[in-house]
C-alpha positions as a printed Julia matrix, in Angstrom:
351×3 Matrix{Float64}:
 -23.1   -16.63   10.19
 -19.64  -17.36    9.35
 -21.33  -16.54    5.01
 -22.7   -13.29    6.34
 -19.46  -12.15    7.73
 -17.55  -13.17    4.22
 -20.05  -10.88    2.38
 -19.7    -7.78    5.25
 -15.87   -8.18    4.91
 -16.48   -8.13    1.51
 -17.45   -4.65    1.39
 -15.57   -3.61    4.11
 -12.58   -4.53    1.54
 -14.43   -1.95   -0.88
 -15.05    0.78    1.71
 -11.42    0.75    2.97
 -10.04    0.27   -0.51
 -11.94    3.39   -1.86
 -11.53    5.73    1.58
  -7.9     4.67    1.36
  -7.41    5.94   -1.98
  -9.12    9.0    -1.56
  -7.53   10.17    2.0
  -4.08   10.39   -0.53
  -5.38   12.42   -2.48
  -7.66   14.75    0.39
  -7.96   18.17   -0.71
  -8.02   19.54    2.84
  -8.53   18.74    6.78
 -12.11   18.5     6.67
 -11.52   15.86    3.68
  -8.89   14.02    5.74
 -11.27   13.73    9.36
 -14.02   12.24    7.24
 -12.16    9.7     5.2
 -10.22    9.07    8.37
 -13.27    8.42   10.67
 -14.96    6.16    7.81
 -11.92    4.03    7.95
 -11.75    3.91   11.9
 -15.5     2.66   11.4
 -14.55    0.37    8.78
 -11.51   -1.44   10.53
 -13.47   -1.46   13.82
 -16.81   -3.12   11.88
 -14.2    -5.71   10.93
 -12.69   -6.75   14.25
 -16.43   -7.06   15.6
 -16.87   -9.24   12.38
 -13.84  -11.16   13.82
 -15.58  -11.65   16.94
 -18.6   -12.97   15.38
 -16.86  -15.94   13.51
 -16.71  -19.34   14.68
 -13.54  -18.88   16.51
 -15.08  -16.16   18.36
 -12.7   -14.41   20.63
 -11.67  -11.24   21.55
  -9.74   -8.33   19.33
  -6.05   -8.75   19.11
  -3.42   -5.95   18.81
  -0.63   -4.02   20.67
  -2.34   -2.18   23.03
  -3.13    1.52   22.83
  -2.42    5.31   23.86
  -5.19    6.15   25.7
  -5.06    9.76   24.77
  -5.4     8.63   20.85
  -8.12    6.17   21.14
  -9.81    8.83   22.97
  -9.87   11.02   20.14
 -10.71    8.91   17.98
 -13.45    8.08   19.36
 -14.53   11.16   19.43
 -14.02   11.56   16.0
 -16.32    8.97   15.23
 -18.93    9.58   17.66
 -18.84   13.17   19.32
 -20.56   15.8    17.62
 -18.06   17.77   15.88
 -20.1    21.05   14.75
 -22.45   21.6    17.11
 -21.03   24.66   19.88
 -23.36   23.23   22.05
 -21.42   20.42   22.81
 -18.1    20.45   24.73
 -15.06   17.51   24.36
 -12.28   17.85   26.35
  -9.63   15.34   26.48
  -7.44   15.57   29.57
  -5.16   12.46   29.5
  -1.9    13.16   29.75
   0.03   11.51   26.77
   2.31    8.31   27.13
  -0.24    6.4    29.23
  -1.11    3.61   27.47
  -2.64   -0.21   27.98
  -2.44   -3.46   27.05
  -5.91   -3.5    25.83
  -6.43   -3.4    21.46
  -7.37   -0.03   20.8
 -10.49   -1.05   18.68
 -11.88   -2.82   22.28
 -11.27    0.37   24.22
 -13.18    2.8    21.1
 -16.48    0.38   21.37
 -16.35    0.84   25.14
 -16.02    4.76   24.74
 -18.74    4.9    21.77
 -21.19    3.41   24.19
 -20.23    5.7    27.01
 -20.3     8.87   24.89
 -23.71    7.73   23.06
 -24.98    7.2    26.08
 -24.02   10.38   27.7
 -25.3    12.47   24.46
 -28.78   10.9    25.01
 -29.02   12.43   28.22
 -27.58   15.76   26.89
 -29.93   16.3    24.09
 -29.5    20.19   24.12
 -26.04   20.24   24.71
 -23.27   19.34   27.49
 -20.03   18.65   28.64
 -18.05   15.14   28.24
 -14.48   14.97   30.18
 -12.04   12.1    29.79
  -9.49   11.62   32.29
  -6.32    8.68   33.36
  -4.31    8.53   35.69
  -1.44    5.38   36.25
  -3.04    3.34   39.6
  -1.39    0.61   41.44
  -0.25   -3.16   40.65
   0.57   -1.63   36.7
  -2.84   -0.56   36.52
  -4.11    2.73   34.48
  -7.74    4.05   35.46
  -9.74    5.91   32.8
 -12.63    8.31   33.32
 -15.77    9.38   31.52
 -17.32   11.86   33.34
 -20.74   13.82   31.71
 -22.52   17.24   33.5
 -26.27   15.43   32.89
 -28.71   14.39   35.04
 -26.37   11.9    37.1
 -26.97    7.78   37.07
 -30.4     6.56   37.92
 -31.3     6.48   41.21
 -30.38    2.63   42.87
 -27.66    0.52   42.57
 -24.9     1.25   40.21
 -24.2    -2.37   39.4
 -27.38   -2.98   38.0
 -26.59   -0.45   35.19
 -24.56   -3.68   33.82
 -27.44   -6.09   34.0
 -29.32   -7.29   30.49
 -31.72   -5.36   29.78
 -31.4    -1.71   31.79
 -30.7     1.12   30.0
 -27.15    2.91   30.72
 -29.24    6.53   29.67
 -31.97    5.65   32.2
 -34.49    5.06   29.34
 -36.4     2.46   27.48
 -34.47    0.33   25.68
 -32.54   -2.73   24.73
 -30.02   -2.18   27.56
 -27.55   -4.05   26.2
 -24.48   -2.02   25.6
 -22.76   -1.37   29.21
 -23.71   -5.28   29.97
 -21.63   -5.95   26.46
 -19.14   -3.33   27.55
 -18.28   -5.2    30.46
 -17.81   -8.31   29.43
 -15.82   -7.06   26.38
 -13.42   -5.72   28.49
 -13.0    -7.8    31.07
 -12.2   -10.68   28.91
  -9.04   -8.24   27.87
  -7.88   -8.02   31.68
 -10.06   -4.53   31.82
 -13.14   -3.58   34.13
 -15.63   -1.17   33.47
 -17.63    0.53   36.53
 -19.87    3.27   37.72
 -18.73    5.76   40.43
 -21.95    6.82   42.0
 -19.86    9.27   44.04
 -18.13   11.1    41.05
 -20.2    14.2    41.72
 -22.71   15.82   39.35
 -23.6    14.01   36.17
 -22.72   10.49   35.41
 -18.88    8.52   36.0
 -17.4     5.3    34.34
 -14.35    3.94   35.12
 -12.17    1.72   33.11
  -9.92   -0.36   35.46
  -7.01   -1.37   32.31
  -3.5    -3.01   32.34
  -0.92   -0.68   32.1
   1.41   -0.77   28.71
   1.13   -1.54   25.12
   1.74    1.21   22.68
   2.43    4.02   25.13
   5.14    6.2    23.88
   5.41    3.82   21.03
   7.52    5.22   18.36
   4.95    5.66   14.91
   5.64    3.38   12.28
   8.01    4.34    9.66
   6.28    5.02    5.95
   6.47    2.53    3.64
   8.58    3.21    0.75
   6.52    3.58   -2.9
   5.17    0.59   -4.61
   7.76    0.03   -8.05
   6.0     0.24  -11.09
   4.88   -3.7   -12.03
   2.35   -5.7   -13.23
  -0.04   -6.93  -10.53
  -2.59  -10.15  -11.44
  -6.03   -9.58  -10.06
  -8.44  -12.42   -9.85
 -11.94  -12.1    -7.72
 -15.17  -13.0    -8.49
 -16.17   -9.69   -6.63
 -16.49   -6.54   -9.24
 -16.39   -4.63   -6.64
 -13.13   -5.41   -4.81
 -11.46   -6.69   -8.02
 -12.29   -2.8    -9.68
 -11.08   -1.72   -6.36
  -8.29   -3.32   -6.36
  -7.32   -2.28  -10.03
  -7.62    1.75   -9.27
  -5.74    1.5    -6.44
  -3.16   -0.03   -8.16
  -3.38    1.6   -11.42
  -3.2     5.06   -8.94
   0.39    3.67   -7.68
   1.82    3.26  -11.29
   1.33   -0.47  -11.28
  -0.44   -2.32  -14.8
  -2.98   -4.68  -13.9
  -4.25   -7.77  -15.05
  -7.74   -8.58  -13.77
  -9.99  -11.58  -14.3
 -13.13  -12.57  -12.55
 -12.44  -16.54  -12.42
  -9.88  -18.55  -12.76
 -10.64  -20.55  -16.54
 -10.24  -16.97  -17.67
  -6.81  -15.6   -15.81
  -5.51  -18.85  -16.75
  -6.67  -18.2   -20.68
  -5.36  -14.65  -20.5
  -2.04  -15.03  -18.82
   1.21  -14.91  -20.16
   4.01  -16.38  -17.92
   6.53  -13.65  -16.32
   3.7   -10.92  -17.57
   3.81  -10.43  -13.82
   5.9    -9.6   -10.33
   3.1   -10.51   -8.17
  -0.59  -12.54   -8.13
  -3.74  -11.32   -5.71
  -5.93  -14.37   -5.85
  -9.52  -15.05   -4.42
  -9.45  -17.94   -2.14
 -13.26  -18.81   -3.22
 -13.52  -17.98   -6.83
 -16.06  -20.16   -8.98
 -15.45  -23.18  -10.77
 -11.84  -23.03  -10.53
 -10.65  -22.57   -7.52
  -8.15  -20.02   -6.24
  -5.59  -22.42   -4.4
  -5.74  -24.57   -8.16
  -5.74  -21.3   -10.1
  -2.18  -20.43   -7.69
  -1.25  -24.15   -8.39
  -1.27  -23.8   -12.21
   0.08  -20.37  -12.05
   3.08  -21.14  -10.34
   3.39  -24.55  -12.56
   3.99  -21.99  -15.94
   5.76  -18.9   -13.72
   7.61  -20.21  -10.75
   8.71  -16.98  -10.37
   5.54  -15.29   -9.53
   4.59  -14.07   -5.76
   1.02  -15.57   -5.0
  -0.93  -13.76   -2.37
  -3.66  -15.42   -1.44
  -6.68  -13.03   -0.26
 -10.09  -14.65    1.26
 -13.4   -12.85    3.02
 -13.4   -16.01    5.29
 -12.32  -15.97    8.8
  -9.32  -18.21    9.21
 -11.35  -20.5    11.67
 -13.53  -20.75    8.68
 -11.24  -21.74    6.05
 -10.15  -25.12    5.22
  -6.38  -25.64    6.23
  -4.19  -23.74    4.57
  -2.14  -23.52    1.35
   0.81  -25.39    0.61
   3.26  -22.96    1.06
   5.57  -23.84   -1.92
   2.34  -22.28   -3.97
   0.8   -19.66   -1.64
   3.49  -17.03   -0.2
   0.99  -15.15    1.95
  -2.62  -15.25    3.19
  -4.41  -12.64    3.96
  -8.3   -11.95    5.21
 -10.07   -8.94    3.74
 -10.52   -6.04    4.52
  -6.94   -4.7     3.94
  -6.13   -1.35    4.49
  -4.03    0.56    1.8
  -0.74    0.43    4.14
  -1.5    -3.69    4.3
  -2.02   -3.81    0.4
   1.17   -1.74    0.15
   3.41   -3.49    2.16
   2.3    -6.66    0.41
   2.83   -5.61   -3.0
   6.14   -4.45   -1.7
   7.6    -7.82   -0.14
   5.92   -9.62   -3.46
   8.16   -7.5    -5.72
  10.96   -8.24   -3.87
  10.43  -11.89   -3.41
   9.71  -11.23   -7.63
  13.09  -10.29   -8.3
  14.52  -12.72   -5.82
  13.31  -15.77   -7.95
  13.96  -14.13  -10.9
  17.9   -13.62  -10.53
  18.0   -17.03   -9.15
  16.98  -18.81  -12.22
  19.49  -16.02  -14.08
  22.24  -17.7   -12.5
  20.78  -21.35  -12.81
């Protein structure tokens, strides 16, 4: 399992990298909500990924506007061109939860796929919040189909029964449930909703409502980045990414042959593989920083940390990271690598 997700993360990497890149340069809105949505996807594929590793666990974050993940979700999952089909978001904005964002999304995409296989000509969705007792918020899904099957609503959540009311696997409310309630969440039906079918997500109140957004990054300085993965499609990735931000780049598929083709102080900063072939990446970073002790090493891997062997001695390594990254991530790295860069560099100046 734990190679499977290494490979999936792998391209992930390439999928962000590339939908990154593009969303800068996006023509127009229509460009912008399709690169967006693929990323959404991409980050959320990851965290399941996360989830799947031998450490297991649940998705981390700061919590989330509810009003924003609804969206989102919508962009991902609600049909955006057909007129026969009616979204409409009614949470008031600032109410937010505790809850990662990417948990609350999987819940919704179940809930809206769901509700569009009982609406197969066309329908209605409504989302709704309102701030409950005990600093609790309570979100609603509300459709205008046929209503829940006919019995008790709990055993909607059992193994094996269908949320739609059809054949199936039946496994995605039952998942749903326990997803969120190991986040502090709960996740019910309201069989007295009125016409068509009602879920209710019982969250902890907080996280990132009202959050100010991040502040943008400034632009990556012009530099010479070293690239080393055994991956052609990450390392080429990597390369026009950085090649699009003005940086040169250096990039080798193993270590034998960055080592060959490396001149000391040819670069600010170094993006190694943790698993590359033969040699290495922790010895490649090892030798590196043995001929350029002024070089910022950023260790990258496709490996779960629970999966990795213990980590780096951090006189060699200055930063570990697990793929995917998005373009913001590879940013602000290449940013505090530069910096760190210069920092060595005027220190040996004045020795």
């Amino acid at each position: 399992m734990a190679g499977v997700v290494h490979d999936i993360n792998q391209m992930l990497a390439v999928i962000t990298g590339r939908a990154g890149l593009l969303l800068n340069q996006a023509p127009d809105a229509d460009w912008e909500r399709h690169l967006r949505a693929i990323l959404l996807a991409s980050g959320d594929a990851a965290a399941m990924l996360r989830r799947l590793s031998p450490a297991g666990g649940v998705a981390v974050g700061e919590g989330a506007d509810l009003r924003t993940v609804a969206e989102e979700a919508a962009l991902l999952f609600w049909p955006q061109e057909k007129s026969a089909y009616n979204w409409r978001n009614e949470i008031e904005p600032g109410l937010g939860t505790t809850i990662p964002a990417q948990i609350l999304r999987e819940v919704l995409a179940n809930l809206l796929l769901n509700a569009l296989a009982v609406l197969p000509a066309g329908g209605e969705v409504t989302l709704s919040a309102a701030a409950g007792g005990e600093g609790r918020v309570r979100l609603r899904v509300t459709d205008n189909g046929p209503g829940l099957p006919p019995g008790d609503p709990e055993r909607l959540f059992a193994p094996g029964v269908s949320g739609s009311g059809e054949t199936g696997r039946g496994i995605g409310l039952a998942a749903c449930r326990q997803l969120l309630a190991q986040a502090g969440g709960r996740l019910q039906a309201d069989p007295t909703g009125g016409a068509g079918a009602v879920f209710v997500l019982d969250l902890p109140r907080g996280g990132a409502a009202g959050a100010a957004a991040a502040e943008p990054l400034p632009p990556v300085p012009a530099m010479t980045v070293l690239v080393v993965d055994d991956e052609a499609g990450v390392r080429d990735m990597l390369s026009e990414v950085l090649t699009a931000w003005g940086c040169r780049v250096l990039a080798y598929r193993d270590g034998h042959s960055a080592l060959a083709g490396y001149e000391p102080r040819s670069a600010a900063v170094a993006l190694i593989d943790r698993r590359l072939p033969g040699l290495g990446g922790l010895e490649l970073a090892t030798r590196l920083r043995g001929t350029d002790p002024c070089l910022a090493v950023v260790m990258m891997s496709g490996w779960q940390q629970a999966d990795r062997a213990p980590g780096p001695d951090p006189a060699v390594v200055d930063q570990e990271v697990t793929k995917p990254l998005e373009l913001s991530r590879i940013q602000a790295i290449l940013l505090a690598g530069h910096d760190l860069n210069q920092t060595r560099r005027e220190g040996v100046s004045r020795d």
